[in-house]
C-alpha positions as CSV (number, residue, x, y, z in Angstrom):
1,X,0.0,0.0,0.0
2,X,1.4,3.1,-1.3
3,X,1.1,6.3,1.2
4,X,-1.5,8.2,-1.3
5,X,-3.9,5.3,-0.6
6,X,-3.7,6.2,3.7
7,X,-4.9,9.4,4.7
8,X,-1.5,11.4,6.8
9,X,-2.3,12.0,11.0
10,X,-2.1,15.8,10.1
11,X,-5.1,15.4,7.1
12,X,-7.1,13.4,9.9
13,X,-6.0,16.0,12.9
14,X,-7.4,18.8,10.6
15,X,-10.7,17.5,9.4
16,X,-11.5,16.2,12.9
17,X,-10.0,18.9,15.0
18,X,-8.3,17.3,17.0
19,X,-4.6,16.8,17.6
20,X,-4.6,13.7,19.7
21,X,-4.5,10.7,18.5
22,X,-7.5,9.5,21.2
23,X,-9.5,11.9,20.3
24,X,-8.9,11.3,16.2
25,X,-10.0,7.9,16.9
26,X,-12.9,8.8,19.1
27,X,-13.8,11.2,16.5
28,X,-13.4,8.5,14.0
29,X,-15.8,5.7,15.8
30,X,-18.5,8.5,16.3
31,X,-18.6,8.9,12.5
32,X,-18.2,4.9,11.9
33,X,-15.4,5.4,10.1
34,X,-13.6,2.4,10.0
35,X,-9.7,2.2,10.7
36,X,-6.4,0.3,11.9
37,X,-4.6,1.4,15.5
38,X,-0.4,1.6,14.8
39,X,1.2,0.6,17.9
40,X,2.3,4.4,18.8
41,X,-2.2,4.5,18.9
42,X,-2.2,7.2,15.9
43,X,-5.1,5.8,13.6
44,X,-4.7,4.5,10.2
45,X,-7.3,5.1,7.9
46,X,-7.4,4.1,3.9
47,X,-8.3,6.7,1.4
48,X,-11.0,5.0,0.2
49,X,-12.8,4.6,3.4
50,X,-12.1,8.0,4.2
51,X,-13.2,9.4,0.7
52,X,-16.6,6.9,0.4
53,X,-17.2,8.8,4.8
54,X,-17.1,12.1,2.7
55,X,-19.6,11.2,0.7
56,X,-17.2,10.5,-2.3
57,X,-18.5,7.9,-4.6
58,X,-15.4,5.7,-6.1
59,X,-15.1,5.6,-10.0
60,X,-16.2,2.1,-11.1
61,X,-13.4,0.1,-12.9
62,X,-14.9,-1.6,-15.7
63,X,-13.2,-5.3,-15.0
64,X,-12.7,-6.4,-18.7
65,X,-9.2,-5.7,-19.6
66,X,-7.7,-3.3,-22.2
67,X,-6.5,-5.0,-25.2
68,X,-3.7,-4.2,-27.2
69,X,-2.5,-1.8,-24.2
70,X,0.1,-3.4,-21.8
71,X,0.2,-6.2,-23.8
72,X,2.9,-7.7,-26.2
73,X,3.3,-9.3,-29.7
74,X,5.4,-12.2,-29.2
75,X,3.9,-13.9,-32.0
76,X,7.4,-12.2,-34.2
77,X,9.8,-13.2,-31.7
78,X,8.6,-16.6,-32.1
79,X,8.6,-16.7,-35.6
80,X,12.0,-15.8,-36.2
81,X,13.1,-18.6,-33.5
82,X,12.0,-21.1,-36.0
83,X,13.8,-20.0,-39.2
């Protein structure tokens, strides 16, 4: 997990006005936002979750896969093996 995808203490001290890290979290549970403890107590929260609290709706990802994009011809490679 890349540190664009968790939101930084300071961006979670300044939305919830709080500098503590008790009171983030208490802040935090009273909005049922969900989130993992670090072992120094500072919450970790994804950016997701924290987005989708906002009221953010995530950008659907259409599953089928690009083609011809990321993807290459092997097919001359191969054919100049066999000559």
């Amino acid at each position: 997990m890349t540190t664009d995808e968790i939101v930084p203490f300071d961006e979670l001290a300044t939305v919830s006005g709080y500098k503590r890290p008790r009171c983030i979290r208490d802040w935090l549970d009273a909005n049922r936002i969900r989130y993992l403890q670090n072992a120094s107590g500072r919450p970790i929260v994804a950016r997701s979750t924290f987005m989708q609290a906002l009221g953010v709706k995530p950008i659907p990802i259409d599953p089928t896969p690009l083609r011809g994009i990321n993807t290459a011809n092997l097919d001359h490679l191969h054919a100049q093996k066999r000559k």
